[in-house]
C-alpha positions as MATLAB code, in Angstrom:
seq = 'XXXXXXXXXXXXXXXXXXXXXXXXXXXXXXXXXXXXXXXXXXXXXXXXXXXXXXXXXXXXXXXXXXXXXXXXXXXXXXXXXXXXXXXXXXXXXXXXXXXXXXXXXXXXXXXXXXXXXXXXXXXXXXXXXXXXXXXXXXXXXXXXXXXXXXXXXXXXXXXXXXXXXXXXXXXXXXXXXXXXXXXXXXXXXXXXXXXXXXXXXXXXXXXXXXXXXXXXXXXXXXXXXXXXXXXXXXXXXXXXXXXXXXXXXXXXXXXXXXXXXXXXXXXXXXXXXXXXXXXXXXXXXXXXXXXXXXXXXXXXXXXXXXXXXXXXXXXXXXXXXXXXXXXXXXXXXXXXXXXXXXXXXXXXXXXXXXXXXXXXXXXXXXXXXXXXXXXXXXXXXXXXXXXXXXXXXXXXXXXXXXXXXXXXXXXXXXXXXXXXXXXXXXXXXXXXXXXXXXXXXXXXXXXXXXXXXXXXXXXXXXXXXXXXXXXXXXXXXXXXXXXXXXXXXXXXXXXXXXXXXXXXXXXXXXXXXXXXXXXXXXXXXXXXXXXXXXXXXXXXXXXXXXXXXXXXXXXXXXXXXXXXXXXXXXXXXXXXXXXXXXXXXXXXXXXXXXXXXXXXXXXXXXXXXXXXXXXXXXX';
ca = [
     -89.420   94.520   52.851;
     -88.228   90.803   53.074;
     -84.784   89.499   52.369;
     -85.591   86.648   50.031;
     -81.968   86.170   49.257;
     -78.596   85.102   50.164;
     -75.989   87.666   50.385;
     -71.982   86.557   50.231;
     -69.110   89.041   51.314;
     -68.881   92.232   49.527;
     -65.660   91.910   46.911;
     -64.365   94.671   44.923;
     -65.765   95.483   42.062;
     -62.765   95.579   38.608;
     -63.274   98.903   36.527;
     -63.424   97.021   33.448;
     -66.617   95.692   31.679;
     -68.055   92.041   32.758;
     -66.744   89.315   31.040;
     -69.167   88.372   28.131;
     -70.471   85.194   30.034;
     -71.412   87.494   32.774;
     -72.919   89.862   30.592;
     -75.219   86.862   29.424;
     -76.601   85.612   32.722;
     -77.664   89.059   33.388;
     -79.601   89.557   30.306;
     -81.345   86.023   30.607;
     -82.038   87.382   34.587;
     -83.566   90.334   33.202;
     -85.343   88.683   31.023;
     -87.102   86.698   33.529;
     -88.218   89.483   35.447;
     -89.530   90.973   32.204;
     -91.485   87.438   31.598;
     -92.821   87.461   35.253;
     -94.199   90.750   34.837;
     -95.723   90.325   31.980;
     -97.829   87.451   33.617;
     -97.676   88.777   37.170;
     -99.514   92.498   36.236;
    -101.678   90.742   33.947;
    -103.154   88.731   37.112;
    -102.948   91.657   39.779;
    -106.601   92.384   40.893;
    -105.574   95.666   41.860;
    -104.942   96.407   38.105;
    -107.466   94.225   36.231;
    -111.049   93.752   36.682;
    -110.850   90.974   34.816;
    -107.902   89.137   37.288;
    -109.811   90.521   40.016;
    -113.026   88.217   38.745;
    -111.267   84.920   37.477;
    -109.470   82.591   38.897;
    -106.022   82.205   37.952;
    -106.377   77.714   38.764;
    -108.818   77.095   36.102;
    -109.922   73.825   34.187;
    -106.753   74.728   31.837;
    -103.597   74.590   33.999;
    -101.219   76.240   31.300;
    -101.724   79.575   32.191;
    -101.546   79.028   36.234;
     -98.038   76.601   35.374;
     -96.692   79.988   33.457;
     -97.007   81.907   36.432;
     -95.773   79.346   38.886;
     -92.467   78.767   36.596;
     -92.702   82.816   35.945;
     -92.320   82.901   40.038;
     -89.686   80.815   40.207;
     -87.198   81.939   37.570;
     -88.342   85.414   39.025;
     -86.498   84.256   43.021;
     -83.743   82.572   40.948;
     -83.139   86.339   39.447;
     -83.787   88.143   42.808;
     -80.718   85.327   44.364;
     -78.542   86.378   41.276;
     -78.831   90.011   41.503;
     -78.912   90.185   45.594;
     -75.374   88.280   45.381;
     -73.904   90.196   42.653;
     -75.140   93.763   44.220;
     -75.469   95.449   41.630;
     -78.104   96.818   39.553;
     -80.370   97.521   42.610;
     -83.238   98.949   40.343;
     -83.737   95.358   38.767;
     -84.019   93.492   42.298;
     -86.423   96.216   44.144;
     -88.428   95.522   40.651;
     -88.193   91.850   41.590;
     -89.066   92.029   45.265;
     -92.313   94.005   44.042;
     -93.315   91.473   41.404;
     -92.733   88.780   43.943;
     -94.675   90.541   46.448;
     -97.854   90.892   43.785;
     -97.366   87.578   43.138;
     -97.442   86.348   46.543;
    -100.478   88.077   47.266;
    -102.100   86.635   43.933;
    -101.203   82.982   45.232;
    -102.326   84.076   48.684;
    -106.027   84.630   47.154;
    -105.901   81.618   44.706;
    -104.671   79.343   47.444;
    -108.053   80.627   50.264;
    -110.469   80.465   46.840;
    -109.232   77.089   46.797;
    -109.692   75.729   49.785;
    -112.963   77.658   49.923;
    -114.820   76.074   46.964;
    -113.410   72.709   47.421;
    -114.583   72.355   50.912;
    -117.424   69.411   50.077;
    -114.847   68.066   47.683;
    -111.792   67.718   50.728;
    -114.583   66.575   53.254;
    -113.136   64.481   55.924;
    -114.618   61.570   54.983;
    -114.034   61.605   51.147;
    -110.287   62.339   51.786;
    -109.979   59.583   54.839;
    -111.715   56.683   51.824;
    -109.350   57.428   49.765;
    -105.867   57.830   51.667;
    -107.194   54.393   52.888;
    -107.299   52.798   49.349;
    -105.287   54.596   47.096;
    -101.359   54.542   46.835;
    -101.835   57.950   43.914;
     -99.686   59.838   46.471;
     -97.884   57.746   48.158;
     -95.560   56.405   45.042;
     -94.783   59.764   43.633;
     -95.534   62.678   44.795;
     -94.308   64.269   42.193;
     -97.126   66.287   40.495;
     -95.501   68.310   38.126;
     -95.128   65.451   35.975;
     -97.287   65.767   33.473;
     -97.449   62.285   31.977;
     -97.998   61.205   35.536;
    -100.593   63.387   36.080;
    -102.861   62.381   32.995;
    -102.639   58.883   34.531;
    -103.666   59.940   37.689;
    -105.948   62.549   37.553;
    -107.532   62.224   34.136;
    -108.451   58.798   33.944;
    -112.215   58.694   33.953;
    -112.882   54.956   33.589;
    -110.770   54.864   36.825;
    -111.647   57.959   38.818;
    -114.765   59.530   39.272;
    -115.809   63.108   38.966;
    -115.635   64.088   42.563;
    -112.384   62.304   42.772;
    -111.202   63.800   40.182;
    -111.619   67.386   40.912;
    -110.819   66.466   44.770;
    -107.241   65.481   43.504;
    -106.670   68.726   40.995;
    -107.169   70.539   44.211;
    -104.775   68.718   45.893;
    -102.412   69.108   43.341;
    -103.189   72.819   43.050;
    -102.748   73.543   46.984;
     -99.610   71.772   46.837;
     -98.350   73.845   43.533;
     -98.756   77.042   45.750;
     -97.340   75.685   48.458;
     -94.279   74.716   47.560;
     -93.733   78.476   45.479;
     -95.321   80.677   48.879;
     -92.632   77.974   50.785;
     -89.886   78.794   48.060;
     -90.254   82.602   47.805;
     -90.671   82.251   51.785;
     -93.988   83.408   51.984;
     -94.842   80.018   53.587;
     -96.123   81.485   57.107;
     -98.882   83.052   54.961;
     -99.488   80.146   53.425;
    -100.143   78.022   56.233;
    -102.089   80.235   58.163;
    -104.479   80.288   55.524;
    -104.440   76.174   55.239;
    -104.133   76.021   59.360;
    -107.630   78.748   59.071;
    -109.423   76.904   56.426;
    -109.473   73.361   57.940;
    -109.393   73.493   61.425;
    -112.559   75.205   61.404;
    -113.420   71.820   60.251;
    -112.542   69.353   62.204;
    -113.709   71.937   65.424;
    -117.249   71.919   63.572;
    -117.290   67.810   62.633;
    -116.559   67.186   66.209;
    -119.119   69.628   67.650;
    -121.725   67.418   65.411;
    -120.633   64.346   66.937;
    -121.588   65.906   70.524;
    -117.564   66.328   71.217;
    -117.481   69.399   73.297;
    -114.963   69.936   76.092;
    -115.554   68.264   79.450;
    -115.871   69.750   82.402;
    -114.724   67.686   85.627;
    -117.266   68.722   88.067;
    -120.214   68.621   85.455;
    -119.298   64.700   84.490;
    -118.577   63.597   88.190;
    -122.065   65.255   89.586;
    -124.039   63.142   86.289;
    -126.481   60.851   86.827;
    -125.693   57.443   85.202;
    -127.893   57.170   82.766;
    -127.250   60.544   81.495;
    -123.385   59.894   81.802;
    -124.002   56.310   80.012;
    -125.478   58.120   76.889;
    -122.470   60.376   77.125;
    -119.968   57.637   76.807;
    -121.730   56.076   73.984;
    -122.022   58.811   71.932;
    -118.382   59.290   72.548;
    -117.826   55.232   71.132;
    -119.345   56.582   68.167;
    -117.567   59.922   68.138;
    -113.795   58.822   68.687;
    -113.938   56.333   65.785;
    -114.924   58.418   63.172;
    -112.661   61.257   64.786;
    -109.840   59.330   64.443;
    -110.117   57.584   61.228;
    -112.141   60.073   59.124;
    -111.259   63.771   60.722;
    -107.201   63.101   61.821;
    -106.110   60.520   59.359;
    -107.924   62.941   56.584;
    -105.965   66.111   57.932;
    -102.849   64.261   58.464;
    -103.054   62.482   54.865;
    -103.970   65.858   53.512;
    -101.314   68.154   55.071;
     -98.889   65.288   54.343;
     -99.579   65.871   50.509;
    -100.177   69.380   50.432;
     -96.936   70.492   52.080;
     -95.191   67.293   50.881;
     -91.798   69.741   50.471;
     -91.408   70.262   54.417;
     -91.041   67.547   56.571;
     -91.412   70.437   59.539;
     -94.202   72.213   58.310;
     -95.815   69.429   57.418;
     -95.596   68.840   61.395;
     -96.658   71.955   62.383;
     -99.870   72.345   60.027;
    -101.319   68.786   61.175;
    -100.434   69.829   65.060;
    -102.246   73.262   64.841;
    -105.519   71.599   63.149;
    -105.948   68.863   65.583;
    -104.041   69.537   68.687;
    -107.194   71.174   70.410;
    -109.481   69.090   69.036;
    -107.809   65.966   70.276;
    -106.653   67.234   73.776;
    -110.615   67.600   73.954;
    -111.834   64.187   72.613;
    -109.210   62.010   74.687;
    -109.891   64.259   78.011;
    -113.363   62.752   78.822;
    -112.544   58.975   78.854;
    -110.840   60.008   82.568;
    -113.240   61.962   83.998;
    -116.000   59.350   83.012;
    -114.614   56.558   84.945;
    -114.402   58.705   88.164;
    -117.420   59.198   88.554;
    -119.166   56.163   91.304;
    -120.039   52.940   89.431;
    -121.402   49.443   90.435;
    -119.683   47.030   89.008;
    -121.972   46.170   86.473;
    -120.885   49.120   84.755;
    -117.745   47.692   83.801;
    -118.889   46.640   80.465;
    -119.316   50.420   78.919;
    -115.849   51.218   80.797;
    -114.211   48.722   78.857;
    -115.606   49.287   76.028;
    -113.620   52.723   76.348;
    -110.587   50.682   77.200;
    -110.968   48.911   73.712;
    -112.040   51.858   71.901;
    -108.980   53.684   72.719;
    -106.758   50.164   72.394;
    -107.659   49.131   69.440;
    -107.171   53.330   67.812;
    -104.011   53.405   69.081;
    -101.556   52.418   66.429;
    -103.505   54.725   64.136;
    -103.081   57.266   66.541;
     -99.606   56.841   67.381;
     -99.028   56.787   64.066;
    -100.510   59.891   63.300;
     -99.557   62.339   66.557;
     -95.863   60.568   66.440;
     -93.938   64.337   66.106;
     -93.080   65.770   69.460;
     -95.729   68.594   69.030;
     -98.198   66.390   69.426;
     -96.320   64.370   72.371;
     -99.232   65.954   74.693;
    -101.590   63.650   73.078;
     -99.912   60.458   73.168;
     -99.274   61.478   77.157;
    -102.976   62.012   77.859;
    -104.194   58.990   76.070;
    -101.848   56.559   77.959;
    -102.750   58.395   81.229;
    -105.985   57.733   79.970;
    -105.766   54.153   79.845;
    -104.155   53.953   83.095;
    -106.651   55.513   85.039;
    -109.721   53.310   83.495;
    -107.609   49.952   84.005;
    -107.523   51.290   87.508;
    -111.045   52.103   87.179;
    -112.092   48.442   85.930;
    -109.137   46.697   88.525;
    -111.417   48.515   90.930;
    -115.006   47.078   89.977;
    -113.105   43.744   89.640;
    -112.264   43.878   93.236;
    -116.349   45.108   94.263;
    -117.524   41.951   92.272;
    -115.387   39.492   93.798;
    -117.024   41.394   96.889;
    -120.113   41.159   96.018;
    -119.653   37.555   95.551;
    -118.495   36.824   99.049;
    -120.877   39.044  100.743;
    -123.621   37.381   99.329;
    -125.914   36.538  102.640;
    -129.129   35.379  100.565;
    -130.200   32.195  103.158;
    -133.108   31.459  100.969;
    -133.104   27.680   99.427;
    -133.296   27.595   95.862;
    -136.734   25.122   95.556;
    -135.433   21.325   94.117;
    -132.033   22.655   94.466;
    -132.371   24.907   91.290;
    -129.810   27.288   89.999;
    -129.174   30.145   92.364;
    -129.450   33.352   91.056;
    -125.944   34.334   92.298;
    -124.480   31.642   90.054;
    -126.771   32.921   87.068;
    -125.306   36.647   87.501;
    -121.741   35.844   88.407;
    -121.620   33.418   85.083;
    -123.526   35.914   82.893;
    -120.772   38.717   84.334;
    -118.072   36.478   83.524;
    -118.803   35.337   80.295;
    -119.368   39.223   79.129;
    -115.950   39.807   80.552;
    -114.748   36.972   77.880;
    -115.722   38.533   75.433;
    -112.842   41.288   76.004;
    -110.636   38.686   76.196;
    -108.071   40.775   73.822;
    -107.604   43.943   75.984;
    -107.852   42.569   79.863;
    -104.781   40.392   80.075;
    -102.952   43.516   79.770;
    -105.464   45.454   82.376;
    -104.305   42.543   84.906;
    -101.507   41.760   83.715;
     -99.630   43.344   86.654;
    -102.047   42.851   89.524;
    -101.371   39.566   91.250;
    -103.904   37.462   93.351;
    -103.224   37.787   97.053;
    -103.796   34.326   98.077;
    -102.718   32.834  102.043;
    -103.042   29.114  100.507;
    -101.885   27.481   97.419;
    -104.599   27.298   94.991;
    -106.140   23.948   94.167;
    -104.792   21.695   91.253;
    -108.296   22.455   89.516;
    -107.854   26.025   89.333;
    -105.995   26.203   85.805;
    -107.151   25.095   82.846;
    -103.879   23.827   81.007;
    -100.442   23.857   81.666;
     -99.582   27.111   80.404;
    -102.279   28.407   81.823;
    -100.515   30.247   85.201;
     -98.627   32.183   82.425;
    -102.421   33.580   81.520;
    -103.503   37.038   83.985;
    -106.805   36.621   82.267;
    -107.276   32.667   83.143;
    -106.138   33.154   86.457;
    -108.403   35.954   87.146;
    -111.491   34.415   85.869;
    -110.938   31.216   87.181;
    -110.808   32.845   90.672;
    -113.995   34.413   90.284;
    -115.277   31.151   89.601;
    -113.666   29.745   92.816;
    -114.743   32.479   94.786;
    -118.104   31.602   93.792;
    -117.913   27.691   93.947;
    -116.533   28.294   97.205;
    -119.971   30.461   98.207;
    -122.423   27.717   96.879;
    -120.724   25.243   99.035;
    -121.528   27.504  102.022;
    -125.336   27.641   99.951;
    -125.467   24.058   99.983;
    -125.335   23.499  104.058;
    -128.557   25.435  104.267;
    -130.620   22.372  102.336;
    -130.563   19.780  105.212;
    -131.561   17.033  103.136;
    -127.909   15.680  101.654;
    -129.356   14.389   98.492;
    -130.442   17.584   97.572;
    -127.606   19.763   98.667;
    -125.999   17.261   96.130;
    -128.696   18.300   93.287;
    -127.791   21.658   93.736;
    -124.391   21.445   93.780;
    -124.494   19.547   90.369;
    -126.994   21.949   89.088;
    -124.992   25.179   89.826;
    -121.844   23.583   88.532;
    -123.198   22.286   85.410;
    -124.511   25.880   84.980;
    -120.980   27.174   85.345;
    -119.664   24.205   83.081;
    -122.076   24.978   80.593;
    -121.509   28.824   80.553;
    -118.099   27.922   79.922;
    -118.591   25.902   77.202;
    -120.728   28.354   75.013;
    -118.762   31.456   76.048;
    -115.689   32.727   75.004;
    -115.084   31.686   78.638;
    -113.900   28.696   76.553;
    -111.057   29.655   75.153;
    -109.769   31.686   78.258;
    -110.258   28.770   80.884;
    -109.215   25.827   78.002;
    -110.385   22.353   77.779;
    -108.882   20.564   80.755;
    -110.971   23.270   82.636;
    -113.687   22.128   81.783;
    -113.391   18.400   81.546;
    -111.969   18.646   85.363;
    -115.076   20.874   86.736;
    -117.353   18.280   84.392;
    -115.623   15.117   86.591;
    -116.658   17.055   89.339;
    -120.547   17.454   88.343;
    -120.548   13.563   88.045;
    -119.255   13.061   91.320;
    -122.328   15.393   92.700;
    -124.487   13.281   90.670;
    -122.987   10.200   92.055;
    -123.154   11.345   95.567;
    -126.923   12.299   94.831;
    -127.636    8.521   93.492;
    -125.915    7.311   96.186;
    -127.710    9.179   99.336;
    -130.871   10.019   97.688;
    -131.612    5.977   96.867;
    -129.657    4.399   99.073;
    -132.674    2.963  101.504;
    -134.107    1.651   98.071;
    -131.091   -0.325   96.764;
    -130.830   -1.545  100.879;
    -133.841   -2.659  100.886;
    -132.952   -5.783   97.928;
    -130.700   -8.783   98.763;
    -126.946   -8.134   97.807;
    -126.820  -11.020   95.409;
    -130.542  -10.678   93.849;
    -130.122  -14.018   91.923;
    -129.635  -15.973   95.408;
    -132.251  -18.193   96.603;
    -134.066  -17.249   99.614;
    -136.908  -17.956  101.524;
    -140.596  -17.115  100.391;
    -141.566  -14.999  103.509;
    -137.793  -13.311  102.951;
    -138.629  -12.474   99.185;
    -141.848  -10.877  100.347;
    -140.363   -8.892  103.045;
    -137.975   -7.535  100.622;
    -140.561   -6.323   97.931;
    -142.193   -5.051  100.864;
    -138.898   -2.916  101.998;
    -138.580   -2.141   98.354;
    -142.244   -0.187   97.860;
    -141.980    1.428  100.985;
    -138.349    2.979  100.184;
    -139.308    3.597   96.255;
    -142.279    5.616   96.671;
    -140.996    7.173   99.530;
    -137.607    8.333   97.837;
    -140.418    9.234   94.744;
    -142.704   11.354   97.091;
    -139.795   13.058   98.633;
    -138.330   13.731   95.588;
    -141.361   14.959   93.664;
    -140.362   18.628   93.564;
    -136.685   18.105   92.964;
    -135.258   19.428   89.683;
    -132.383   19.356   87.695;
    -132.524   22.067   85.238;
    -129.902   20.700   82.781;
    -131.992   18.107   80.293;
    -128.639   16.472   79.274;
    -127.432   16.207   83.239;
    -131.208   14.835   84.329;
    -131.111   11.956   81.444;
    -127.525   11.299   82.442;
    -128.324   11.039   85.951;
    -132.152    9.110   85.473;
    -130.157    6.623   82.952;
    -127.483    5.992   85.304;
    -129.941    5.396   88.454;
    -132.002    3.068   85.717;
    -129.521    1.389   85.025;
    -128.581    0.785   88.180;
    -131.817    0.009   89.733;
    -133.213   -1.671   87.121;
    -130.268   -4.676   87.314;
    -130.823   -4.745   90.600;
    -134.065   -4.994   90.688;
    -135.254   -6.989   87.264;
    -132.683   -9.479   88.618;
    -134.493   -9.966   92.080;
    -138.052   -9.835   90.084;
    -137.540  -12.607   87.979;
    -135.946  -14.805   90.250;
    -139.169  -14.576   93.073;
    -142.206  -12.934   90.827;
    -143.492  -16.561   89.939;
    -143.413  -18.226   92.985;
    -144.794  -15.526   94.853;
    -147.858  -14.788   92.919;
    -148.532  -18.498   93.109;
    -148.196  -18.954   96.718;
    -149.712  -15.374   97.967;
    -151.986  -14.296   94.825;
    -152.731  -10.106   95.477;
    -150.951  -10.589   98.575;
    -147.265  -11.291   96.820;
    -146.079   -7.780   97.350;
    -144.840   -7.889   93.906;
    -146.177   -4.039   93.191;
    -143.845   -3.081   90.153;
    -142.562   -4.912   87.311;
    -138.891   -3.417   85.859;
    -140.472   -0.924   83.347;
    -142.451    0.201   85.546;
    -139.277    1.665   87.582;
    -138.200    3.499   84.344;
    -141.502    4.862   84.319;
    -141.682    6.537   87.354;
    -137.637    7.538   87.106;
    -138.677    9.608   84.278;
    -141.362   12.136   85.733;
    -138.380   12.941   88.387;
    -136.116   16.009   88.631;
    -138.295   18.036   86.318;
    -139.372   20.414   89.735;
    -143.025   20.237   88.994;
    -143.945   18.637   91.925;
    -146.216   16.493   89.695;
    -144.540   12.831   89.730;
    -146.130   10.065   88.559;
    -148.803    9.067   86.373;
    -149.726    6.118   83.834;
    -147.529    3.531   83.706;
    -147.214   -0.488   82.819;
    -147.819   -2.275   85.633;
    -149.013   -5.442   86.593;
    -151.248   -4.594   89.727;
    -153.227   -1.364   90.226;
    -151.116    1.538   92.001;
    -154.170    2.180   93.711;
    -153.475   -0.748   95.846;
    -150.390    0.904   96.841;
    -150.891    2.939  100.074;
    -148.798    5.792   98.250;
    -151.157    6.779   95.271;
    -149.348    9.639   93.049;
    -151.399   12.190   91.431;
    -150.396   13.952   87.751;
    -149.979   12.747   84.774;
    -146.449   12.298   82.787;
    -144.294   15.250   81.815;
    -144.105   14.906   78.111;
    -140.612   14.907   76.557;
];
C-alpha cells in the first residue's frame, strides 16, 4: 500500500482529552472521508452496473467536480490523520477510497483520450496552439467564469473546438488529482500509451520509417530522389503538426509539472524524431553529381528554416539527443554540398569540348554553369553560412572585378559565386583561341559574357553579386564589342580617305569606292553566319558600327557621288548610297547565314561581282 503522506516525529501522546479545536478538525476530517465515499462507491464499477456503464466526465461537469474536490479533501484527511497517528481505522478507510478513486480516474482519464482521438488530432490541436492564446493567459481551468468564456462561447468557437477543449480541460482535471494523490506514474503511462501510438502511426503515413545505412547508400538515384522528397513533405508537417501538437498538448494537460511535463513530450516523440532526423545523413552519402545539389539543399533549408521551432520544442535535456543529431546533421550535408561545390568548379576547368560554337554563339558550358549558378541564388539565405568557413585557396590576388561592392569580400556567398564565374570566364577565354578569325573570337566573347551579365541581372544572382558587378562585367561586353567593330571592319573603314570631306583627285575617289565594295561585301560575306544572340547587344553593336560607318561614309559620298557619275556614268564605282549600308548592317549577326536582300540602292547589286542571296530577316 502507498504512503501518500507525510509523517513528522512521533511525540507523546497527553492522557487527557484533545483540546476542543482539535476535536473539531477531526470531525470535519471525518466528515470528508464520509463525503468521498459517498461519491467514490457510488462511481466504483466493481459495485454499480450503472458506474460501470457511464461515464463519470459527462456534458454536466457538477457531478465529475464533486468527486474531484471529494478526492482532494479526501488526501488533505489522509495528511491529517497520517501526522497525527492516530485513529488508524479512519486512514486505512482513506487509503482504500483513494485507491477506488484512483482507479475510477484511471478509466475516465483512457475513455477520454480514447473517444476524443479525432477531436485531439495532430493537426486540429497544432491550428489552434498556433492561433489561440485560450491557454496560454490562464491556465487556470477551474475557473468557472473563465471557462464559460472560453469554452462555451458558440459564436466564437465551433463545435469540434469546443468539445476538443472540454477534453483538454478534463485530462488536465485528472491529472493534476492522479499527480496530487501521487498516482501520476499511472497517469502518464496511460497519456504516454494513448498518443504516441499516434504520432508512430502519422509518421508511418507520411512514408517515415527508420533508415537503414546500407539500404540508402546501395539506392539508385532516382529511387533515393523520391525518398528525399517525400521526406520534404514529411518533416514539415512532422514538425509543425505532430511535435508542436504533442508538445502544446502535454504542456496543457500536465500544466502542474514542469518535469513531467518534460518527460511525457520526450517519451511520445523521442523515437519518432531520432528516426525522422536520421535519414537526412545517410542520404547525402550516398555518390552524387553535382547537379544533385539542389535536392541536398533543399534538406539543408528544410532542416534550417525548422530549427527554431525545433529547438524550441526538444530544448529539455531529455531530448538533447535530438538537437545533437540534427546539428550533426547539418554538418555532414554542408560537407556534402562543400563537396559538389568543389566537383563543379571541376567540372568547369576540365571542360575539353574543342568544338567552335557556329557565329560565335553561346557555349553550352556557359548556358549550364549560369543556369547552376543562378539556382544556387536562389538559396541565397542558407549558403553563406554553408561557406562561411571555407576560404578560396587562391596563389594570386584576385582581380579588382571580382567583387561586386565594397562590402562585398565580407560576403562567403559573393565571393564564392563570383569565382565560379571567373573560373568560367577564365575557360571561355581558353574557348575563344580555338576561333582563328579575331573578330569572331570577339563575338563570342561578348556573347558568352552578355549571357552571364544577363543571367545576373534576372536572377537572384543580382542581389548576391550587386550592381557594380554587373555594370563592371557590362563595360567589359562593350569593350568585346568594340574590339569586334574594330577588327571585323577595319579593311572597310581603311579603305576611305581619313578626312572624307577633303578634295581629291577623280581617279583617287574612284579607287576608293572601289577599295570600299571590295572590303564591304567581303566583311558582309564573311560575316554572313555570324550571330549575336542578345537582340539588345546586336542593335547596340549594328547602331554603333552605323553610326560609325555611315559618317564616314555619307561624308565621302556626297562630297565625290556627283562628279563621278558625271565623268564615268555606270563606270563611277559609286555601288551604295548611305542607306543602303544600314540596310545590309541589319540582316547581320542574326546566324542565319542568309545576309542580304532588298534594299535602296541606286545601281543594281547585280552589277556587283558579290551578289547576296536571301531575303531580309524581319524584325
Amino acid at each position: 500500500m502507498r504512503n501518500h503522506f507525510f509523517k513528522s516525529p512521533a511525540r507523546s501522546t497527553p492522557s487527557h482529552s484533545p483540546p476542543p479545536s482539535h476535536g473539531l478538525c477531526q470531525s470535519l476530517m471525518e466528515e470528508n472521508i464520509d463525503v468521498a465515499e459517498t461519491l467514490i462507491t457510488k462511481w466504483d464499477c466493481t459495485a454499480s452496473s450503472y458506474a460501470d456503464i457511464t461515464p463519470l466526465f459527462q456534458d454536466d461537469r457538477y457531478e465529475a467536480n464533486q468527486y474531484l474536490k471529494a478526492v482532494k479533501d479526501l488526501q488533505t484527511a489522509m495528511q491529517y490523520f497520517g501526522s497525527e497517528r492516530m485513529n488508524s481505522h479512519h486512514l486505512v478507510r482513506a487509503q482504500n477510497l483513494m485507491q477506488t478513486a484512483m482507479k475510477r480516474l484511471q478509466r475516465e482519464f483512457h475513455r477520454i483520450l480514447a473517444e476524443n482521438r479525432a477531436h485531439l488530432d495532430p493537426e486540429s490541436i497544432s491550428n489552434r496552439s498556433s492561433r489561440d492564446s485560450v491557454f496560454t493567459g490562464n491556465s487556470d481551468l477551474e475557473d468557472e467564469s473563465e471557462d464559460d468564456l472560453r469554452f462555451a462561447n458558440e459564436n466564437n468557437v465551433s463545435e469540434e473546438e469546443r468539445i476538443s477543449r472540454s477534453a483538454i480541460k478534463d485530462l488536465k482535471s485528472i491529472a493534476e488529482g492522479m499527480i496530487s494523490a501521487g498516482y501520476g506514474k499511472e497517469c502518464v503511462k496511460i497519456y504516454i500509451v494513448g498518443r504516441k501510438s499516434i504520432v508512430e502511426e502519422g509518421l508511418y503515413n507520411l512514408g517515415v520509417a527508420k533508415p537503414n545505412y546500407h539500404h540508402v547508400h546501395r539506392m539508385e538515384w532516382e529511387v533515393l530522389e523520391v525518398k528525399i522528397k517525400n521526406w520534404l513533405n514529411a518533416v514539415k508537417i512532422a514538425v509543425k503538426t505532430f511535435f508542436e501538437a504533442e508538445k502544446f498538448l502535454s504542456d496543457q494537460v500536465f500544466s502542474s509539472s514542469a518535469s513531467i511535463r518534460e518527460s511525457v513530450f520526450s517519451e511520445i516523440t523521442k523515437e519518432s524524431a531520432l528516426t525522422l532526423f536520421s535519414f537526412p545523413e545517410m542520404a547525402v552519402k550516398s555518390k552524387k553529381t553535382p547537379e544533385k545539389i539542389f535536392l541536398i539543399l533543399d534538406l539543408y533549408e528544410a532542416i534550417f528554416d525548422l530549427w527554431p521551432e525545433i529547438e524550441s520544442m526538444f530544448i529539455y535535456e531529455s531530448t538533447a539527443s535530438i538537437r545533437s543529431l540534427i546539428d550533426h546533421s547539418l554538418t555532414k550535408i554542408a560537407e556534402s554540398i562543400r563537396s559538389m561545390l568543389i566537383d563543379f568548379e571541376s567540372h568547369i576547368q576540365k571542360d575539353s569540348s574543342k568544338t567552335p560554337v557556329p557565329g560565335g554563339g553561346v557555349h553550352p558550358l556557359t548556358r549550364y554553369v549560369m543556369n547552376y549558378i543562378a539556382f544556387l541564388s536562389d538559396y541565397s539565405g542558407i549558403l553563406p553560412g554553408i561557406v562561411a568557413d571555407w576560404p578560396l585557396l587562391l596563389h594570386s590576388p584576385l582581380p579588382e572585378s571580382f567583387f561586386g561592392g565594397n562590402d562585398s569580400e565580407e560576403n562567403p556567398l559573393t565571393i564564392r559565386m563570383a569565382w565560379l564565374i571567373l573560373v568560367l570566364l577564365s575557360k571561355l577565354d581558353s574557348k575563344a583561341e580555338i576561333y582563328h578569325d579575331a573578330p569572331l573570337s570577339y563575338i563570342f566573347l561578348a556573347n558568352n559574357l552578355e549571357y552571364i551579365v544577363v543571367k545576373v541581372r534576372t536572377s537572384n544572382l543580382r542581389f548576391v553579386l550587386g550592381d557594380e558587378w554587373i555594370e563592371s562585367h557590362e563595360t567589359k561586353v562593350r569593350q568585346y564589342a568594340s574590339s569586334y567593330q574594330r577588327m571585323g571592319w577595319s579593311r572597310v573603314f581603311l579603305s576611305l580617305p581619313e578626312n572624307p570631306m577633303a578634295e581629291i583627285s577623280p581617279e583617287r575617289a574612284r579607287k576608293h569606292f572601289h577599295d570600299f565594295n571590295i572590303a564591304f561585301e567581303e566583311a558582309y560575306r564573311h560575316q554572313a553566319s555570324w550571330i549575336v544572340t542578345d537582340s539588345k547587344l546586336r542593335e547596340h553593336i549594328k547602331i554603333s558600327l552605323g553610326k560609325k560607318l555611315g559618317t564616314l561614309y555619307g561624308e565621302f559620298y556626297i562630297s565625290n557621288r556627283s562628279r563621278l557619275e558625271n565623268l564615268y556614268g555606270s563606270e563611277s564605282e559609286v555601288r551604295f548610297a548611305p542607306d543602303d549600308l544600314g540596310n545590309y548592317l541589319s540582316d547581320l549577326l542574326h546566324g542565319d547565314g542568309n545576309s542580304g536582300g532588298s534594299v535602296s540602292s541606286s545601281s543594281s547589286l547585280s552589277s556587283s561581282p558579290y551578289h547576296f542571296h536571301g531575303g531580309r530577316r524581319s524584325g
